[in-house]
MISE-86914 format. One record per residue (C-alpha): residue in one letter; x, y, z. Coordinates in steps of 0.25 Angstrom, whole numbers, plus 5000, padded with zeros to 4 digits. Layout:
BEGIN
aXYZ
...
END
This chain:
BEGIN
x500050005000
x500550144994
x500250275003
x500650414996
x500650475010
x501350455021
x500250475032
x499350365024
x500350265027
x500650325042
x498950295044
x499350155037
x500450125045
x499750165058
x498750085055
x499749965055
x500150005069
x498650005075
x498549875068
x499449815076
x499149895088
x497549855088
x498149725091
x498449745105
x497349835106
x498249965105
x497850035094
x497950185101
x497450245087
x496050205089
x495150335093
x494850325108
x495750195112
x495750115122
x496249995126
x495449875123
x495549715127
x496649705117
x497549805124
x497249755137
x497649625130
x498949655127
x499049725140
x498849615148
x499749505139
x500849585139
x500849605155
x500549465157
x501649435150
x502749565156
x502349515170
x502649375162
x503949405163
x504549385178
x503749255178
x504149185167
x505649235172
x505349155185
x504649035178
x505749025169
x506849055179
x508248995176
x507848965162
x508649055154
x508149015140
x506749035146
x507049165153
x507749215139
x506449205132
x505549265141
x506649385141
x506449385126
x504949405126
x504849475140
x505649605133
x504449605122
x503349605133
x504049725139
x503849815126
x502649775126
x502249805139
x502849955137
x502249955122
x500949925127
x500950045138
x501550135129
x500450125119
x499250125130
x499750225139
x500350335128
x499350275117
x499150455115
x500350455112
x500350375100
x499150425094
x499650565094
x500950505088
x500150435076
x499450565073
x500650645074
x501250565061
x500050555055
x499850715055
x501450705052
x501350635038
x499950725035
x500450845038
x501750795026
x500950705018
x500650835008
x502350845008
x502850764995
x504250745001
x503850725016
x502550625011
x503450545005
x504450545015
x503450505026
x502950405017
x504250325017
x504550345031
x502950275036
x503250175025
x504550135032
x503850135045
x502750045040
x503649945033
x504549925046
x503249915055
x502749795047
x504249735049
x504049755063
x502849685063
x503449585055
x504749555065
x503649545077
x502849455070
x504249365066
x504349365081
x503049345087
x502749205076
x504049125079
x503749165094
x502449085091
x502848985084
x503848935096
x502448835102
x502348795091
x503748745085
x504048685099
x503048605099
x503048555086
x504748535088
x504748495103
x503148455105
x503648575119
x502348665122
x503148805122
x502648945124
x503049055113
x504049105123
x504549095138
x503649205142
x502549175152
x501149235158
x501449245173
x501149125181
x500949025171
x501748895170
x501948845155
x501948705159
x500548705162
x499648685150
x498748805154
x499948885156
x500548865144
x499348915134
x499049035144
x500649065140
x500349035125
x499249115123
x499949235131
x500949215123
x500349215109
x499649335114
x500849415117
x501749395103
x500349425097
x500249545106
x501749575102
x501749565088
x500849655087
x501249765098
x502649755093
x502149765079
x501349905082
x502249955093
x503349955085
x502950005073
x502350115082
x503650175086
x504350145071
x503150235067
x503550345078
x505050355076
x504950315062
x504150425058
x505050525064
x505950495052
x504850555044
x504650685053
x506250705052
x506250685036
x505050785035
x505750875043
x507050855034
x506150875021
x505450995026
x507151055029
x507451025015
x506251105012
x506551225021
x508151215014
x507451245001
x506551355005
x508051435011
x508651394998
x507351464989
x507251574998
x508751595002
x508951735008
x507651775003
x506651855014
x505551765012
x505751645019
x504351605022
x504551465017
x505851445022
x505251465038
x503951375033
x505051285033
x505651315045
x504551305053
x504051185048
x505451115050
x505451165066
x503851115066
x504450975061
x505650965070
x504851015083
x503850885077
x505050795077
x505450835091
x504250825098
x504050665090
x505350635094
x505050675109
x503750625110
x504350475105
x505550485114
x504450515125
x503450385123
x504450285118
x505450315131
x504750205138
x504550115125
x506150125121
x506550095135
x505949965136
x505949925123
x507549905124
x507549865137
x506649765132
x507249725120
x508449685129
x507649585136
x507149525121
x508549525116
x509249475127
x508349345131
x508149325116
x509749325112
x509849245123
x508749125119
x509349145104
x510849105109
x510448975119
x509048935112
x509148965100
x507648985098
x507149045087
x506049115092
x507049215101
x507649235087
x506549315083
x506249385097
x507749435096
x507549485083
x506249545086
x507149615098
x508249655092
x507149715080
x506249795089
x507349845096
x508349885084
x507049965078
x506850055090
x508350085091
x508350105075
x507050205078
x507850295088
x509150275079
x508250345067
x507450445076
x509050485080
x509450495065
x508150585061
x508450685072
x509750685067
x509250715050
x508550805055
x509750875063
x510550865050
x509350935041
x509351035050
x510851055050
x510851055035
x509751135031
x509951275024
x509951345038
x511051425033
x509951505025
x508951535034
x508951675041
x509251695057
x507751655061
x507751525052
x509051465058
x508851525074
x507651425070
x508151315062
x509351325072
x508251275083
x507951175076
x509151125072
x509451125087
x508351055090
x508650945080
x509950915086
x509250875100
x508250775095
x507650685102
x508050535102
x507350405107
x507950335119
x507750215127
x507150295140
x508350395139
x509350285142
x510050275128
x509650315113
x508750225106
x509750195092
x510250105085
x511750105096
x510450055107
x510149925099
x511449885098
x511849915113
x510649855116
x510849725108
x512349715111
x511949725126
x512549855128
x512049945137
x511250065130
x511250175141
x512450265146
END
């Protein structure tokens, strides 16, 4: 499907994201919401299974294989927990969110040049959202299918993973469907939590990358206004320009502050999180080789290397935008066009950046200190 503009395709994308969403009973777009029995639902599974975790630790004590796994799992369960409280407790947040892109790609849809720059930019945002929901699917299918090959391999009853509802014993028969269903439930649950959550915050940071190649556009534009007017008196255009470049970059700012400032929580456990995944997944690859912790690492090691890639390219957006200010024809402007532009330009040089709870930058240098086991915080 072909869209000439790009806030056609944001609504379409959007769309995909509440798609997802309604699952769980999240879709915060719907005039009026409120939670409903599938919210509650998915409220309710994930606890059961977050205050899971210091059981099956104690049920499986001294079994390090066991304990590995439940690791592995146990760092999903906590994003989902802090997932699930962020979208019901700041669900306003995201609605104005959505309605400020959407306004964002209206207000430049007439904008040949910036249309068709926001076009590519959604289109890249939706093609990489449907990959995501892709390598959750990966994940959550060979997690499933783990019953099943044992007992056709072995004739073994085995759950999906080592996680456990609180007080259960898997060895009694009741126990072990109660587990199962839960179970089932919960990669349901994921697939489709991750799937939306994720793509959420690919669209917020993502679409930065469009406000900053706008405001690069709408520079070039105000570069060839001071070249046609040169010294001329009438620079009516040239301060159109002006203006509309500081309205731009006083947008940018107060996006990037506003996403630094909800997702402070989100980053934080999100890593501290991925190290639980990582760390009890390597560690079942290297002694039991089973194939389904295979794909759970990859499915770590993915979700965490895209957050860190989003704040590496929030990073490098502020700095284009630095380097169009620095190299735009301010040379040409009178004294009151560069005691303003030289504002700006300042401003541009302290741009806010996306961290994990203000302990250490959230780039690309943070996945590979956290994968190498480094430490990330000074």
């Amino acid at each position: 499907m072909k869209f000439a503009r790009s806030v056609d395709l944001y609504i379409f994308n959007l769309n995909y994201l509440r798609w997802w969403a309604n699952f769980l009973g999240l879709d915060i777009m719907t005039p009026n919401y409120k939670p409903n029995i599938r919210t509650y639902l998915g409220m309710v599974g994930t606890s059961v299974f977050f205050f899971g975790g210091p059981y099956t630790v104690w049920y499986y004590w001294a079994n390090w294989i066991k304990l590995m796994e439940s690791a592995a799992v146990y760092g999903f369960v906590i994003q989902g927990v802090a997932k699930i409280y962020t979208v019901v407790r700041y669900h306003g947040f995201f609605v104005i969110m959505y309605g400020r892109l959407e306004q964002f790609h209206r207000e430049h849809g007439q904008h040949r040049k910036n249309n068709a720059t926001l076009l590519q930019n959604i289109h890249r945002i939706h093609q990489l959202s449907k990959l995501i929901s892709a390598q959750y699917a990966i994940a959550m299918i060979v997690l499933s299918l783990v019953p099943i090959a044992c007992y056709l391999m072995n004739g073994e009853a085995e759950l999906p993973t080592a996680m456990l509802v609180p007080f259960t014993d898997p060895s009694v028969p009741w126990h072990f469907a109660l587990n199962m269903v839960g179970q089932y439930y919960l990669m349901l649950a994921a697939w489709a939590g991750f799937s939306a959550s994720e793509s959420v915050i690919l669209l917020f940071v993502a679409s930065l990358a469009g406000y900053a190649d706008v405001l690069k556009n709408t520079v070039d534009e105000m570069n060839g206004a001071l070249v046609q007017v040169g010294h001329g008196k009438d620079r009516t255009e040239v301060r159109r320009k002006l203006l509309e470049i500081a309205r731009l970059h006083q947008r940018v700012l107060e996006y990037e502050h506003d996403l630094e400032e909800r997702y402070y929580l989100n980053n934080w456990v999100q890593v501290f999180s991925s190290v639980f995944t990582l760390t009890g997944a390597l560690f079942h690859c290297l002694f039991s080789r089973q194939f389904s912790m295979y794909t759970l690492a990859m499915a770590g090691v993915t979700q965490l290397f895209e957050l860190c890639l989003l704040g590496t390219i929030l990073s490098i957006k502020n700095e284009e935008i630095e380097s169009s200010f620095y190299d735009s024809l301010w040379y040409l402007m009178d004294r009151s066009e560069q005691r303003t532009f030289l504002i700006l330009f300042h401003k541009s040089q302290h741009a806010i950046e996306m961290t994990i709870a203000s302990m250490a930058p959230l780039n690309i240098v943070t996945f590979v200190s956290v994968s190498s086991g480094r430490r990330i915080c000074a």
